[in-house]
N, C-alpha and C positions, 0 to 999 in steps of 0.2 A: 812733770809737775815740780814746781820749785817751792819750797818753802823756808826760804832764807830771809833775814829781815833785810830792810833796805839799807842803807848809807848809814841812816844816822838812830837808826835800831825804832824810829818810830810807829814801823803797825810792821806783821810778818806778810809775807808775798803768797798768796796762796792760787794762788792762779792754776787753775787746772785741779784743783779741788771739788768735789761735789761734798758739799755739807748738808745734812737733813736738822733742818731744826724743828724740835718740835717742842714749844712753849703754849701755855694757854692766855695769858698775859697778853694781851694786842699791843700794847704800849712797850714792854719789855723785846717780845717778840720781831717788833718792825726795829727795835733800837738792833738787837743782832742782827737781822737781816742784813740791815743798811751797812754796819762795819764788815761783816764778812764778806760781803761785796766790795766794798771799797780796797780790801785786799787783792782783790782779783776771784774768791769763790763764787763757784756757780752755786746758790743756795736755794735748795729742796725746800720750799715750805715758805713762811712758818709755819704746820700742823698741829692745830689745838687739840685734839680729841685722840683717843687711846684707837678708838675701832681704824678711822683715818691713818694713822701714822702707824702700824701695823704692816699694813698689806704694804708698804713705800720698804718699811724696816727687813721685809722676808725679799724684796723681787729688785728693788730700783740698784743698780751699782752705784754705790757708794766709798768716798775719800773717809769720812768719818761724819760725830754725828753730834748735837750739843742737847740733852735731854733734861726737860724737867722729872720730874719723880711726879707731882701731883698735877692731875690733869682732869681738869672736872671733876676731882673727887675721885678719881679710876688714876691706879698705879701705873705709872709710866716705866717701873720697872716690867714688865714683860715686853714693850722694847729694848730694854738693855738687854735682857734675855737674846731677845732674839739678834740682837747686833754680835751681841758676845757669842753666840754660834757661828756667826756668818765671818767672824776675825774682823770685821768693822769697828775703831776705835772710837770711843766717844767720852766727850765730858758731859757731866752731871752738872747743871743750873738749876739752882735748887731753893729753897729756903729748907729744907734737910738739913741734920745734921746725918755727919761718916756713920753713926750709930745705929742711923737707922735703915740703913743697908744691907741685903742680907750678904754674909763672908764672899760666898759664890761671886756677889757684883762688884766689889770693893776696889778692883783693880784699875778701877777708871780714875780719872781726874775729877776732884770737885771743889767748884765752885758753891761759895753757900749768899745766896742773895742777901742784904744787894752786893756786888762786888763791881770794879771797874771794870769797863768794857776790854782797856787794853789786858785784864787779866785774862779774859776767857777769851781774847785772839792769842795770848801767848800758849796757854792750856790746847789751844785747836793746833799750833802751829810744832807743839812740841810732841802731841800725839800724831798727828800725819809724820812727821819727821821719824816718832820712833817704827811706824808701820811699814 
């Protein structure tokens, strides 16, 4: 799997990647789909819902993962939970702020909405690199 940027540093190469995204936003959602593909990632999802994106977060092998926090009003943090058991790195896409995290989840990358696209392909591509 490579994740090096290309020539002229404009999107990172993620090819051979599986990313699980899971946003509830259909409109946000399909916007990262489409760029992490466009890198090369194989992308899991998008998965709106907490019960959904669960059973993918315990069983599916996974590169890493881009998570919202609020999902239908149900905390997207017990995904994190559960990725951060499994050593699966992921970023946080959020309108959160770091505050309201609990200590335990902190160690992930966060994105606080809206943010540029190319921030949360760099965010993906420096968290696969560091795993």
């Amino acid at each position: 799997m490579s994740t090096t940027s290309n020539v002229r540093g404009e999107k990172p190469e993620l090819t051979g990647c599986r990313v699980l995204v899971v946003e509830d936003e259909y409109y946000v959602a399909d916007d990262l789909r489409r760029a992490l593909e466009k890198c090369g990632a194989e992308v899991i999802g998008p998965i709106p819902t907490l019960d959904r994106a669960l059973p993918i977060a315990e069983s599916e092998d996974l590169t890493c993962a881009v998570l919202d926090i609020n999902l239908r009003g149900e905390s997207g943090l017990r995904v994190a939970e559960t990725l951060q058991q499994r050593n699966v790195p992921f970023v946080y896409s959020t309108g959160y702020s770091r505050t309201s995290i609990p200590e335990a989840l902190k160690g992930a990358a966060h994105l606080e909405k809206p943010f540029r696209i190319e921030e949360l392909l760099r965010a993906v591509s420096q968290v696969v690199r560091q795993n």
